[in-house]
Backbone as CSV, one residue per row, in Angstrom:
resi,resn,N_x,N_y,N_z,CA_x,CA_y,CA_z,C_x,C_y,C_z
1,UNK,77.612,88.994,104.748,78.848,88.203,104.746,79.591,88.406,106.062
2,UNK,80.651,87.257,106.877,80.825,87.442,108.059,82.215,87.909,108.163
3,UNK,82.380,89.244,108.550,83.196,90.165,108.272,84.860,89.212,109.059
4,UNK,84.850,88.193,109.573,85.889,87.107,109.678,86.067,86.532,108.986
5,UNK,85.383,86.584,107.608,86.059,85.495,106.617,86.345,86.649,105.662
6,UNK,86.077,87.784,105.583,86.543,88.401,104.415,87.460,89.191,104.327
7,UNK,88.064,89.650,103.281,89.335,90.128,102.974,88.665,91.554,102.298
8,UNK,90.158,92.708,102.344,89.576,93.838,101.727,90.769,94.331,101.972
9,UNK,91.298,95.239,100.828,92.966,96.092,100.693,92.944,97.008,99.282
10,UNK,93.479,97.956,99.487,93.809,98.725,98.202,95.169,98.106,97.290
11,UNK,95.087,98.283,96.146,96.341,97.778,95.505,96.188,99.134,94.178
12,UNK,97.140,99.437,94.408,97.536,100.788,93.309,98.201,100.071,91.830
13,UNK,97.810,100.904,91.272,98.184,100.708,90.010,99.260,101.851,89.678
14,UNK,100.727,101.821,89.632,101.784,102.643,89.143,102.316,102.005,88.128
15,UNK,102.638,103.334,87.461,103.661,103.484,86.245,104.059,104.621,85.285
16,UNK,104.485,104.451,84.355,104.767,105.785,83.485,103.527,106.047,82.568
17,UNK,103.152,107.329,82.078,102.061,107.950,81.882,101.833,106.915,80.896
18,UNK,100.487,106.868,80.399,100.151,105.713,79.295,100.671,104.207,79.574
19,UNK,100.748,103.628,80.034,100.885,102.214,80.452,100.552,101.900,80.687
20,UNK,98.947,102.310,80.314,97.561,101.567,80.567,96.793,101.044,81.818
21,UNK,97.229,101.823,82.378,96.541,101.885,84.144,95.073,101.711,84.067
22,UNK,94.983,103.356,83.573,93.142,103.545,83.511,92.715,102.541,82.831
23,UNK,92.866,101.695,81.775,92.318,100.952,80.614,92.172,99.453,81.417
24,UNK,93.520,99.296,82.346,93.164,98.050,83.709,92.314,98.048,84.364
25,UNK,92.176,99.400,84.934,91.396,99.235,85.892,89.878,99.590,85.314
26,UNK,89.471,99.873,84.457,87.887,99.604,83.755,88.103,98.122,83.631
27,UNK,88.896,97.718,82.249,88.449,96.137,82.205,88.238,95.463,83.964
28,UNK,88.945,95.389,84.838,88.673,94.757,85.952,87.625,94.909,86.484
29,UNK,87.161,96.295,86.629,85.653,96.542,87.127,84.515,96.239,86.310
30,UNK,84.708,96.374,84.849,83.831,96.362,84.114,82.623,97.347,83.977
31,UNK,83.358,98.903,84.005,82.594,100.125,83.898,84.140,101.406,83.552
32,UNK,83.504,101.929,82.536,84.403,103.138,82.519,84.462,104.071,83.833
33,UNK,85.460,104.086,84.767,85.432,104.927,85.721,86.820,105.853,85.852
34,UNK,87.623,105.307,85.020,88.925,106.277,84.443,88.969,106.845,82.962
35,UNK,89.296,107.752,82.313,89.356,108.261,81.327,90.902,108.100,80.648
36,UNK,90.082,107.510,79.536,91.504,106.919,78.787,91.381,107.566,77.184
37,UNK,92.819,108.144,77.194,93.226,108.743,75.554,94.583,108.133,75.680
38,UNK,95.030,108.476,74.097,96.341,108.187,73.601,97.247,109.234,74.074
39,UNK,96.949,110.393,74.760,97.863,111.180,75.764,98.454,111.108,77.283
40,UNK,99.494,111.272,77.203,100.292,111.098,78.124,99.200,111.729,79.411
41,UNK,99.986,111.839,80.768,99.044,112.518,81.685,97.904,112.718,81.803
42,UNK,96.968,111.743,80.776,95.509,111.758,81.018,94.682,112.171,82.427
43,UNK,95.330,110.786,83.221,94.778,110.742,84.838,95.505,111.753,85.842
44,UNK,94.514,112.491,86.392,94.900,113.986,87.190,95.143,113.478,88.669
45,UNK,94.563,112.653,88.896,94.070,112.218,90.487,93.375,110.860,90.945
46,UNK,93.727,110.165,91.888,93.220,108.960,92.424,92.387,108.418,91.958
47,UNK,92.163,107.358,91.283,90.599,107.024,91.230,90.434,105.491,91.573
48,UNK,89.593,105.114,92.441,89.086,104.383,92.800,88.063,102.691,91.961
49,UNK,88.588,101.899,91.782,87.753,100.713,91.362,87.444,99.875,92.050
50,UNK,86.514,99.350,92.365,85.947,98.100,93.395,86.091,97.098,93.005
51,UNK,86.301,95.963,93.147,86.024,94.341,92.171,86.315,93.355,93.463
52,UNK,84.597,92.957,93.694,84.575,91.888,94.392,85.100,90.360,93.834
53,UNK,85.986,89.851,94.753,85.925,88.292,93.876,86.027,87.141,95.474
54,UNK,84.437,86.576,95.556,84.664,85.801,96.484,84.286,86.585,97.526
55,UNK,85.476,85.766,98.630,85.204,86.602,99.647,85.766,87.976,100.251
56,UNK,86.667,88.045,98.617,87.691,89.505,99.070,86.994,90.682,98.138
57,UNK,87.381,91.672,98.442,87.210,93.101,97.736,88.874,94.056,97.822
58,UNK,88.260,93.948,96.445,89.703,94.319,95.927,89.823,95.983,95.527
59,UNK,90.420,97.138,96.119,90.165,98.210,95.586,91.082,98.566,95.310
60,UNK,91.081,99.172,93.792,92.510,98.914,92.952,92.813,100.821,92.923
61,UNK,93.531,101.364,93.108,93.960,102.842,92.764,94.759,102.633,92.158
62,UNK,93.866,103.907,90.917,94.827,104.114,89.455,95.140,105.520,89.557
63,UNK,96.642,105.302,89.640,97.094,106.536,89.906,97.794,107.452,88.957
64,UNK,98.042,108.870,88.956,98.681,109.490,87.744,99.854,108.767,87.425
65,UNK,100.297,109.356,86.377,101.261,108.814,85.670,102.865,109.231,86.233
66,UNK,103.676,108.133,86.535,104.819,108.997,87.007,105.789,108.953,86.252
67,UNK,106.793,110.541,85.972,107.654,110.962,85.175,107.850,112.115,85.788
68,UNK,108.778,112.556,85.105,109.842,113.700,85.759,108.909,115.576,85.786
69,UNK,108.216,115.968,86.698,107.573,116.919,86.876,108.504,118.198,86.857
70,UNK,107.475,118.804,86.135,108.354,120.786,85.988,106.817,121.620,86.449
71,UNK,105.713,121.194,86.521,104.714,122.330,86.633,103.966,121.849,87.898
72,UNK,103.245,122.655,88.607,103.029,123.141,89.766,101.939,121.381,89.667
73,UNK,100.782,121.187,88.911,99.799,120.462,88.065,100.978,119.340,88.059
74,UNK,102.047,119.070,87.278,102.550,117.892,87.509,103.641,117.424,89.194
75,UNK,103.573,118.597,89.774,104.014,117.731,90.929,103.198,117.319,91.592
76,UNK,101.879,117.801,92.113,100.687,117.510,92.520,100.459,115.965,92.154
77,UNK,100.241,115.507,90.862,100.160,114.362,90.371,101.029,113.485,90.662
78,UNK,102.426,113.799,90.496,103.567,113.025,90.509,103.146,112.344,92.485
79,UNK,103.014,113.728,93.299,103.341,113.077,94.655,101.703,112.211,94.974
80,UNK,101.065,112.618,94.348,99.412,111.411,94.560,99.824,110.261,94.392
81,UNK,100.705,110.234,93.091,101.127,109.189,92.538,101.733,108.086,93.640
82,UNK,102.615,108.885,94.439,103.419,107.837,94.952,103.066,107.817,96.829
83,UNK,102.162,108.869,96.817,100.899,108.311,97.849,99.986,107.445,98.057
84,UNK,99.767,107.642,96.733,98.717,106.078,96.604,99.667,104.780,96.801
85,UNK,100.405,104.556,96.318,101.725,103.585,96.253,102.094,103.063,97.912
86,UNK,102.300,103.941,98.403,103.077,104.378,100.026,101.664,103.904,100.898
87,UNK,100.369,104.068,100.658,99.151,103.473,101.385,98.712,102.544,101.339
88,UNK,99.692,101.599,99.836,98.763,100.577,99.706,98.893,99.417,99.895
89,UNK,97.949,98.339,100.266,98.669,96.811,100.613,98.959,96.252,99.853
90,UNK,99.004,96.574,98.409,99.949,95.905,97.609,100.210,96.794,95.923
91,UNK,100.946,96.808,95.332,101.652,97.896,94.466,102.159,96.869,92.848
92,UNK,101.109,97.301,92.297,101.308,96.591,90.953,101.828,97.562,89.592
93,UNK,103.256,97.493,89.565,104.142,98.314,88.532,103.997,97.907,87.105
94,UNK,103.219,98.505,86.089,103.290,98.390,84.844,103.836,98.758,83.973
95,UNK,104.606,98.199,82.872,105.204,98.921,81.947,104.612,98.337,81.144
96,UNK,105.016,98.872,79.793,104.853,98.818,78.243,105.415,97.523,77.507
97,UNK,105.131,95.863,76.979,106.257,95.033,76.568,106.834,95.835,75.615
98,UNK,105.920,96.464,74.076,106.646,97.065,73.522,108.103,98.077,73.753
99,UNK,108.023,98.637,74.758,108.730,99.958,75.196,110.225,99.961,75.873
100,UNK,109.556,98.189,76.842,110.275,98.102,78.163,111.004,98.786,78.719
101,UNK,112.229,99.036,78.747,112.977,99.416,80.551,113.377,101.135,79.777
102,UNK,112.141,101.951,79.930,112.546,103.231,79.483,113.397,103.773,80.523
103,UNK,113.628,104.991,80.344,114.625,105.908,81.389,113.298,106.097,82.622
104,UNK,111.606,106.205,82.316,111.078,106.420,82.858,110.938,105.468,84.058
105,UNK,110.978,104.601,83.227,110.634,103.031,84.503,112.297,102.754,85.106
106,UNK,113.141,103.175,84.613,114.333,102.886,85.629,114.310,103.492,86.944
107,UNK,113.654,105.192,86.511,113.394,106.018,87.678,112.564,105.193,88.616
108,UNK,111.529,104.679,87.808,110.418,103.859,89.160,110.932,102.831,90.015
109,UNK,112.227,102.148,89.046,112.820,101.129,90.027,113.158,101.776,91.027
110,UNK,114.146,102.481,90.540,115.009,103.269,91.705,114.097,103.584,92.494
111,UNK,112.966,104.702,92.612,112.208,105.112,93.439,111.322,104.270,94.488
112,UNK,111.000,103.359,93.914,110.004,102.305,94.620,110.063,101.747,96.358
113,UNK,111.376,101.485,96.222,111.650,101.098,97.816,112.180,102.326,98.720
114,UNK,111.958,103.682,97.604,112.466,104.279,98.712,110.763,105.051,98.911
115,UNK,109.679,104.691,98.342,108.399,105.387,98.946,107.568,104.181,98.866
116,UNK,107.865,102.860,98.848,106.734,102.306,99.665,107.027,101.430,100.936
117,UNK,106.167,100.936,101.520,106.363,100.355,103.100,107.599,99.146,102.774
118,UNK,108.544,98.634,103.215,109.625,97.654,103.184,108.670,96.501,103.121
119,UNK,107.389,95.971,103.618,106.578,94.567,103.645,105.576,94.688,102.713
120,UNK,105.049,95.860,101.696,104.468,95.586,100.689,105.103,95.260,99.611
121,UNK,104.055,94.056,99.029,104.345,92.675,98.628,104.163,93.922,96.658
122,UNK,105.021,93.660,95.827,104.885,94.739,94.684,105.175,93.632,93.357
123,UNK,104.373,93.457,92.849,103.777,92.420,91.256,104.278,93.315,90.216
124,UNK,104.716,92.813,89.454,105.330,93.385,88.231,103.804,92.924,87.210
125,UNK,103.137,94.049,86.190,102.479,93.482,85.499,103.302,94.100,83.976
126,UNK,103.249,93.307,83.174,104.057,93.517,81.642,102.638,93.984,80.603
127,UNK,102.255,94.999,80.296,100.980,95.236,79.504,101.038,94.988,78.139
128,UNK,100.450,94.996,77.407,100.059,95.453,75.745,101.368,93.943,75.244
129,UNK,101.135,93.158,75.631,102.031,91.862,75.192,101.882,91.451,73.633
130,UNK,100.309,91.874,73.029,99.974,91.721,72.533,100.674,92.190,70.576
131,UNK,101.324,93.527,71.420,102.601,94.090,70.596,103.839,93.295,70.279
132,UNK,104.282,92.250,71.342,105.545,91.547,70.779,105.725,90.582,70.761
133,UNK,106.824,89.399,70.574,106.749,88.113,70.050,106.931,87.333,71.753
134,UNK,106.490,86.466,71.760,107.020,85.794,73.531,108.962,85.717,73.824
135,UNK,109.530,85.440,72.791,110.854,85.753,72.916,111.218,86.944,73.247
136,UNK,110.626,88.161,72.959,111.205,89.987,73.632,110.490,90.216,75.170
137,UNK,109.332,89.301,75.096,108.715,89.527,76.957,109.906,88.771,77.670
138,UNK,110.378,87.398,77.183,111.115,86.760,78.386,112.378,87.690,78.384
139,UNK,112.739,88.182,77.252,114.360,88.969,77.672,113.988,90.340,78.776
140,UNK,112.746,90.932,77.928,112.531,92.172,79.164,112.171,91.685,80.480
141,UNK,111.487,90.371,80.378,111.351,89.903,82.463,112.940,89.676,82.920
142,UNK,113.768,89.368,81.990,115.018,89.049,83.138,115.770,90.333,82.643
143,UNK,115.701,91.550,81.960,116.224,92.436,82.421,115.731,93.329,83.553
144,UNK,114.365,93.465,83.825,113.812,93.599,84.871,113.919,93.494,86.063
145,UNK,114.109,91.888,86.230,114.039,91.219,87.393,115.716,91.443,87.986
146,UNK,116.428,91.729,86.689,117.613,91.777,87.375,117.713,93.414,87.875
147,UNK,117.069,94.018,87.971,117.212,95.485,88.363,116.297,95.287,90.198
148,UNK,115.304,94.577,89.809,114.588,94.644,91.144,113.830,92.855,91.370
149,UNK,113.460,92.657,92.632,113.017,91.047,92.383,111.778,91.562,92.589
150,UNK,110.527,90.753,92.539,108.872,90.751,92.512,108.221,89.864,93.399
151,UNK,107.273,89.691,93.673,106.550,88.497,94.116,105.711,87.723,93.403
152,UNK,105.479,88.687,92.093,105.086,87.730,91.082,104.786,88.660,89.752
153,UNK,104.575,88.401,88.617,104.683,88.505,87.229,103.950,88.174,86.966
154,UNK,103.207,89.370,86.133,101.686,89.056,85.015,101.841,89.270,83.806
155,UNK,101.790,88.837,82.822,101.176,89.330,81.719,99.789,89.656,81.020
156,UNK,99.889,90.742,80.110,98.800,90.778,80.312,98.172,91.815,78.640
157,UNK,97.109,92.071,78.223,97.118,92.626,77.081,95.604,93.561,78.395
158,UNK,95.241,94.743,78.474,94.548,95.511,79.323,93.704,95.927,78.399
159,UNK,93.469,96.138,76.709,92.785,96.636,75.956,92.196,95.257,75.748
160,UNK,92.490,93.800,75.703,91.672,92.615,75.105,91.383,91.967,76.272
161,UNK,91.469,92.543,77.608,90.956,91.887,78.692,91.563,90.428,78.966
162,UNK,92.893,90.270,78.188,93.569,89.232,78.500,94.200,89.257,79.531
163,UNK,94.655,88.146,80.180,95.284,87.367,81.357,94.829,88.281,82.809
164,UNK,93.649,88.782,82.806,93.378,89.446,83.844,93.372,88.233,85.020
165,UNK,92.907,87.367,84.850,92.027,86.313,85.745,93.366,85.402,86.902
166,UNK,94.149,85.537,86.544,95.366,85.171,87.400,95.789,86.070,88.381
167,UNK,95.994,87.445,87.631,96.212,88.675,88.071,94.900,88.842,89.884
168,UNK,93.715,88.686,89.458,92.870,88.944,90.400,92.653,87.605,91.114
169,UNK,92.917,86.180,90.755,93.455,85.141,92.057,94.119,85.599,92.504
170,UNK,95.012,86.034,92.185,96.805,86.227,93.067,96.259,87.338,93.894
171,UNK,95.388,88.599,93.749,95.519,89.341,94.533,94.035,89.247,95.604
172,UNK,93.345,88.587,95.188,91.965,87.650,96.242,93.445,87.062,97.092
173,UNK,94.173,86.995,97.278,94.888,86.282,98.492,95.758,87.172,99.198
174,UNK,96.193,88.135,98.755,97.173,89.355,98.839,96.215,90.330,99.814
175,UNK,95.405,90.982,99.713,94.805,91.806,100.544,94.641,90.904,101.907
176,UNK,94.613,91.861,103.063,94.414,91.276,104.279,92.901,91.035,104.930
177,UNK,92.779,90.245,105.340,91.548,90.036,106.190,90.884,91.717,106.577
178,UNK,89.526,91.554,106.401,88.839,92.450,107.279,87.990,92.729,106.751
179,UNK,86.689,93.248,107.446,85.630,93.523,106.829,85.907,94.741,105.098
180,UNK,85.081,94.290,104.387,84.736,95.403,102.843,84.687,96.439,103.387
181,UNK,85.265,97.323,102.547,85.756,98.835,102.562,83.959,99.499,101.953
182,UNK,83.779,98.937,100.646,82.868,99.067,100.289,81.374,99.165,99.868
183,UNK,80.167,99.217,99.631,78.636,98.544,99.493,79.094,97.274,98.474
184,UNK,78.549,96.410,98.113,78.831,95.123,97.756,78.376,96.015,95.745
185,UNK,77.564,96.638,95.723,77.216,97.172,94.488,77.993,98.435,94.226
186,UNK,79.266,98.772,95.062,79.833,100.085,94.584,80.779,99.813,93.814
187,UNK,80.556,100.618,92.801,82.161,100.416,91.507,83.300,101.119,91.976
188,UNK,83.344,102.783,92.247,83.946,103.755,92.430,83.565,104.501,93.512
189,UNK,84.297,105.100,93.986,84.175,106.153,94.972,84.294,107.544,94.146
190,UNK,84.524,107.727,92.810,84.168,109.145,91.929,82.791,109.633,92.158
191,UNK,82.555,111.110,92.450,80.788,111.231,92.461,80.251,111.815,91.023
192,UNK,79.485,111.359,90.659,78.877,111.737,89.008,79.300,113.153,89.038
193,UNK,79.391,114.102,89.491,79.408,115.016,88.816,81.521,115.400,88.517
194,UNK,82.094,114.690,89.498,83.537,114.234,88.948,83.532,113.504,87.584
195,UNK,82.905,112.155,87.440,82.865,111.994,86.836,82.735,112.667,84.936
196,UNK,81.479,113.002,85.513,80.893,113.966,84.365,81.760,114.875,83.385
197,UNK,82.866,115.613,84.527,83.754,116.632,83.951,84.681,115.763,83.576
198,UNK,85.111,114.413,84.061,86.367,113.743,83.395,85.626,113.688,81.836
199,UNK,84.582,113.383,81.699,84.145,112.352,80.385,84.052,113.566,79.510
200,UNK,83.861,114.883,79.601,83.862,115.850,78.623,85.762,116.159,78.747
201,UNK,86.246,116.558,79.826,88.516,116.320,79.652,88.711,115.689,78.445
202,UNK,88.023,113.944,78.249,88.145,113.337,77.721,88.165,113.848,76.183
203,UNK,87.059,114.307,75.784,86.744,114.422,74.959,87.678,115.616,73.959
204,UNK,87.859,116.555,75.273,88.669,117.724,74.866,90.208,117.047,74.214
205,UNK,90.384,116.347,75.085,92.233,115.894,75.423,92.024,114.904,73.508
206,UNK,91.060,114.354,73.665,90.815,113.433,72.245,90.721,114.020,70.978
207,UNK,90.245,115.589,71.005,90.257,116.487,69.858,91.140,117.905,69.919
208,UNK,91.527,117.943,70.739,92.560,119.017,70.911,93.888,118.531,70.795
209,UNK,95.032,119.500,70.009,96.692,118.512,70.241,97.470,119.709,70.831
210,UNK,98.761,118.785,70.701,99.821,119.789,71.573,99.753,119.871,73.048
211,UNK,100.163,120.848,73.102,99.659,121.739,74.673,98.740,121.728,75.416
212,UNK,97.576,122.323,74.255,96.502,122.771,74.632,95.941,121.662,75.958
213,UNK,95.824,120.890,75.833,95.063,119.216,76.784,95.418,119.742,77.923
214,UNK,96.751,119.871,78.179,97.248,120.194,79.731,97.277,121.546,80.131
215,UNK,97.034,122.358,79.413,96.648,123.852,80.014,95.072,124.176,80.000
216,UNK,94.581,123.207,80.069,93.076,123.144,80.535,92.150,121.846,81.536
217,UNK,91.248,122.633,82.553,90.702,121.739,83.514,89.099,121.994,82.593
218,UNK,88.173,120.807,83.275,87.240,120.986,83.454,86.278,120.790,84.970
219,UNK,85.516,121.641,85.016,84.653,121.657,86.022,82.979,121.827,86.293
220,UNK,82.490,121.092,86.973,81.093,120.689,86.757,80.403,121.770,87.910
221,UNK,79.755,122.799,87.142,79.543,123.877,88.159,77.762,124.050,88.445
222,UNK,77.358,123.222,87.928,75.711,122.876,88.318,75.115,121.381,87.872
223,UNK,74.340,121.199,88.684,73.757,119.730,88.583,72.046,119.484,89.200
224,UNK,71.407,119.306,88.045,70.078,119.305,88.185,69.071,118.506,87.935
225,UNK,68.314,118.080,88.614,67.901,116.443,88.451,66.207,117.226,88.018
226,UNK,65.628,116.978,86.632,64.560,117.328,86.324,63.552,116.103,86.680
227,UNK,62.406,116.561,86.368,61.086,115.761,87.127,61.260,114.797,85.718
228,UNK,61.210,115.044,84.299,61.154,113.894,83.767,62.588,112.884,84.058
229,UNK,63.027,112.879,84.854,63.728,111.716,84.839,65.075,112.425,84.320
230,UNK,65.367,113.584,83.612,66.227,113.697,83.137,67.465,114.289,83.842
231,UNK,68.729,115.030,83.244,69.582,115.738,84.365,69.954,117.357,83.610
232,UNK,70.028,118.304,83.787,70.905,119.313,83.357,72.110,119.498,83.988
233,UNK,73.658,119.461,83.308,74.651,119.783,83.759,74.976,120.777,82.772
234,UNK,75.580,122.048,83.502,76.436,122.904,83.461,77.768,122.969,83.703
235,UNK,79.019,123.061,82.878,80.267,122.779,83.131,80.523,124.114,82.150
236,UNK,81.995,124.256,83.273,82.872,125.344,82.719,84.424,124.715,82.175
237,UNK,84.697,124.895,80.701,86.137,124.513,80.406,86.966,125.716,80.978
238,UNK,87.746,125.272,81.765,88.701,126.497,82.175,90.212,126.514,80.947
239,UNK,90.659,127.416,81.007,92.136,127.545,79.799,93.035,128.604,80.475
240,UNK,94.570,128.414,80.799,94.780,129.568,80.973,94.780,130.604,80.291
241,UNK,94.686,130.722,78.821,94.795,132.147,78.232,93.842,132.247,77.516
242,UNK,93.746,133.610,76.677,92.339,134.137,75.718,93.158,133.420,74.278
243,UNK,94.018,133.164,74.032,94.503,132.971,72.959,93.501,131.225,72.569
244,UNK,93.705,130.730,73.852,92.978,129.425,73.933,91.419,129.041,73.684
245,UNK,90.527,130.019,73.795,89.480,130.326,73.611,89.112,129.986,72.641
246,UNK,89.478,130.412,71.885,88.679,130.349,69.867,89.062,129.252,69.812
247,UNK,90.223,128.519,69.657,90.943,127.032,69.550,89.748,126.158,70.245
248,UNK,89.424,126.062,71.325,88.271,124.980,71.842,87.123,125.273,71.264
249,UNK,86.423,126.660,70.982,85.297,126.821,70.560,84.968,126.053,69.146
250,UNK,86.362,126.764,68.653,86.523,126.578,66.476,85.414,127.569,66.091
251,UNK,85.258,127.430,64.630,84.787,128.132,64.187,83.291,128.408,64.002
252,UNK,82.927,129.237,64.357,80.983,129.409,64.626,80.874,127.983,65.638
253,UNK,81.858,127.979,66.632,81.298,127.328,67.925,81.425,125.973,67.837
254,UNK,81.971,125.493,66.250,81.551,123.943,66.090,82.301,123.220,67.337
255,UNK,83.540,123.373,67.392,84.176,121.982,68.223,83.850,121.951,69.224
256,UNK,83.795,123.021,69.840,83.117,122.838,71.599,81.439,122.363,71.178
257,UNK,80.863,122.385,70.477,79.440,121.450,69.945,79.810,119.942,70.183
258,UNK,80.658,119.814,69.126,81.036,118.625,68.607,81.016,117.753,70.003
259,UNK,82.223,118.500,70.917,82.979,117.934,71.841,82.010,118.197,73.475
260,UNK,80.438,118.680,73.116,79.430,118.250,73.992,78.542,117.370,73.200
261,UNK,78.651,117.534,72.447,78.067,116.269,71.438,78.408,115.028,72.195
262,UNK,79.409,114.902,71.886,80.254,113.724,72.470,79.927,113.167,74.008
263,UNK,80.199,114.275,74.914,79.980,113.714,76.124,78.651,113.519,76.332
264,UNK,77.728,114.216,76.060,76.461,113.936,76.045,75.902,112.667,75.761
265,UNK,76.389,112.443,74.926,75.945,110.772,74.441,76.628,109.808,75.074
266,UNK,77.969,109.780,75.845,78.449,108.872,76.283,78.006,108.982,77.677
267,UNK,77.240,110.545,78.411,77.150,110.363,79.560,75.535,109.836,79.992
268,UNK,75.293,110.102,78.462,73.548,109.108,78.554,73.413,108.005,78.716
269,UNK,74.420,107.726,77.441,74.229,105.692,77.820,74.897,105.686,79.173
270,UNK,75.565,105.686,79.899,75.999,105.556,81.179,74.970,105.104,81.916
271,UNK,74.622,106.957,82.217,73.505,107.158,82.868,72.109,106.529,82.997
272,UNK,72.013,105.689,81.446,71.057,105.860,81.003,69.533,106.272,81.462
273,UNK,69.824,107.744,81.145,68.906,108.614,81.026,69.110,109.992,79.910
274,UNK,68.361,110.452,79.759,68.724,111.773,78.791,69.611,112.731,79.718
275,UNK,70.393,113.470,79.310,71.418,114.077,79.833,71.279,116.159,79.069
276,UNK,71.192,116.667,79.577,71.257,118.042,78.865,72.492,118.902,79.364
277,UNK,73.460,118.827,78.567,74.953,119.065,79.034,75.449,120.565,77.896
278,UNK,75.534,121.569,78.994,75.762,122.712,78.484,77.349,123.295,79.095
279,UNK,78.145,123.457,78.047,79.697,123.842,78.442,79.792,125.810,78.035
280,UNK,80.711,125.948,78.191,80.982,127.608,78.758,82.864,127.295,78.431
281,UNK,83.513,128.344,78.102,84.470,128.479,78.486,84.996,129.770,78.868
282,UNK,85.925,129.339,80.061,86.736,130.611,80.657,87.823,130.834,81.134
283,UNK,88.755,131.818,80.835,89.994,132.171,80.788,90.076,132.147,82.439
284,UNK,91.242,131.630,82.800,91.439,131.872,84.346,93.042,131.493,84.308
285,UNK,93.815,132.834,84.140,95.518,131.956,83.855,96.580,131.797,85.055
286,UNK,95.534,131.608,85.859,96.552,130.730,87.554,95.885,129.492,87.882
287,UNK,94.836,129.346,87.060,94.185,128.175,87.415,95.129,127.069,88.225
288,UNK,96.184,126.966,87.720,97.026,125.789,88.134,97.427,126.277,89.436
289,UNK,97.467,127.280,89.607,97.628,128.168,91.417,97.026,128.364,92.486
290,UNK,95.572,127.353,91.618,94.768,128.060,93.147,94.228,126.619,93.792
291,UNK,94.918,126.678,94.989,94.666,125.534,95.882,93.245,124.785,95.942
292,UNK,92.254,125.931,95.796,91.165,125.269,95.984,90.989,124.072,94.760
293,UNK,91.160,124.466,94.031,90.967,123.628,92.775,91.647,122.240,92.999
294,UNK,92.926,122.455,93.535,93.748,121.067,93.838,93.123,120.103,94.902
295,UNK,92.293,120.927,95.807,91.442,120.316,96.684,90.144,119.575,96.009
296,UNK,90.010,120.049,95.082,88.232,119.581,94.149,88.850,118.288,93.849
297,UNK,90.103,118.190,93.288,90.441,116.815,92.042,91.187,115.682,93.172
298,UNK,91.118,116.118,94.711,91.694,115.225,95.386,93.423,115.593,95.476
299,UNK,93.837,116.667,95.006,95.267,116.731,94.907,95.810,117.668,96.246
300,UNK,96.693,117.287,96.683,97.660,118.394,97.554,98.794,119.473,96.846
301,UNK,98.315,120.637,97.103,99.224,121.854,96.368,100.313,121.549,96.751
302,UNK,101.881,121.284,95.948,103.253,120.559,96.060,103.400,122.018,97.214
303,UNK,104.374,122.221,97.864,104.646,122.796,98.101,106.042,123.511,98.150
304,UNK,106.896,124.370,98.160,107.893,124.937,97.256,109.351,124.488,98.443
């Protein structure tokens, strides 16, 4: 393709935790490459989606969730958050129709023009529409609009893959000229074995409650490509305390089974190939302290 006719730009995906970022940006690509639960702070760090349309390439960053940070782990996130935002050629703000103008998203108004470029062009998208009657979307667009103006307004349902298709005209014109960022067949810039450890998080964050979800990482600490075709991964659940231990394991080992059970099978069909996925857990209670780690997930240690 002749790198003068084509277009190519990042466009971030911000908003408050759960407002269905990650769940956008799969339907658009059409591959799970973000990890999505019914918990807040799911997404730790940047992630990357490709979606060619035409002659543009569109690379969408779905970024953590932004809300008011107290731990070392949520400022890290919080400032990715609004890095990705601040880099990108164009900035698509989602909220909730059900929810609309929380205390969370007032903060984002407020915040918005003071961390992204004054000439990026920023789309309001309205999610999960699917929750309310068309009379409560039009009152929340003009309470909205009267807080901040847009360049344009989507609606959209991100779990039924509705009204995507406007959403990605409008932004096939929005990115700037220039040769693809990307291979014409790349989805993500995540490398499988990132991957890998999100899709077992997943699994944890989906059967574990409370606390527990956010006082634990996972990490993919071997990767082995066997002659039949197959893979062995080794991953370590990290936790900060021993108290946490038995809680992920359960009893005679079941849930941490269960919960490689799980990834195993979802990282086969993926893959599709057989997958041999063996987890470990281990106490490490600074985990959230040690820089290197913030470096693995793409994050910068906040600094004090």
């Amino acid at each position: 393709m002749n790198s003068a006719t084509t277009k190519a730009g990042f466009v971030a995906l911000i908003g408050e935790p759960n407002a269905g970022k990650s769940t956008l940006l799969n339907a658009l690509v059409g591959a799970k490459l973000s990890i999505v639960t019914h918990k807040v702070q799911t997404t730790r760090f940047r992630i990357r989606g490709v979606l060619n349309e035409n002659a543009s390439q569109i690379v969408f960053v779905d970024t953590p969730g932004l809300f008011a940070p107290k731990r070392t782990l949520d400022k890290a996130m919080v400032a990715a958050a609004w890095s990705g935002a601040s880099e990108a050629d164009v900035v698509m703000l989602l909220i909730e129709a059900h929810r609309g103008i929380t205390t969370g998203v007032e903060r984002i108004l407020k915040d918005l023009d003071r961390y992204i470029r004054p000439d990026t062009p920023v789309a309001l998208v309205i999610n999960k529409i699917d929750r309310v009657k068309r009379e409560a979307l039009l009152a929340l667009t003009e309470k909205v609009t009267a807080e901040r103006s847009f360049e344009e307004i989507f609606y959209i349902s991100a779990t039924r893959s509705n009204g995507l298709d406007p959403m990605t005209g409008w932004l096939e014109h929005k990115v700037p000229a220039g040769p693809w960022l990307y291979p014409e067949d790349q989805l993500g810039d995540a490398s499988m074995r990132a991957i890998a450890a999100e899709i077992t998080r997943e699994k944890l964050m989906l059967r574990l409650h409370q606390e527990l979800p956010y006082q634990m990482t996972v990490e993919t600490e071997n990767w082995e490509e066997r002659r039949d075709g197959s893979v062995k991964i080794d991953q370590a659940v990290i936790v900060a305390k021993e108290g946490h231990r038995p809680i992920i394991l359960g009893k005679g080992g079941q849930t941490l089974k269960q919960i490689g059970q799980a990834a195993r099978e979802e990282l086969s069909e993926m893959m599709e190939r057989k997958v041999h996925l063996f987890l470990r857990v281990s106490v490490d209670p600074r985990w959230q302290e040690d820089r290197a780690r913030y470096s693995q997930m793409g994050l910068d240690f906040p600094e004090v």
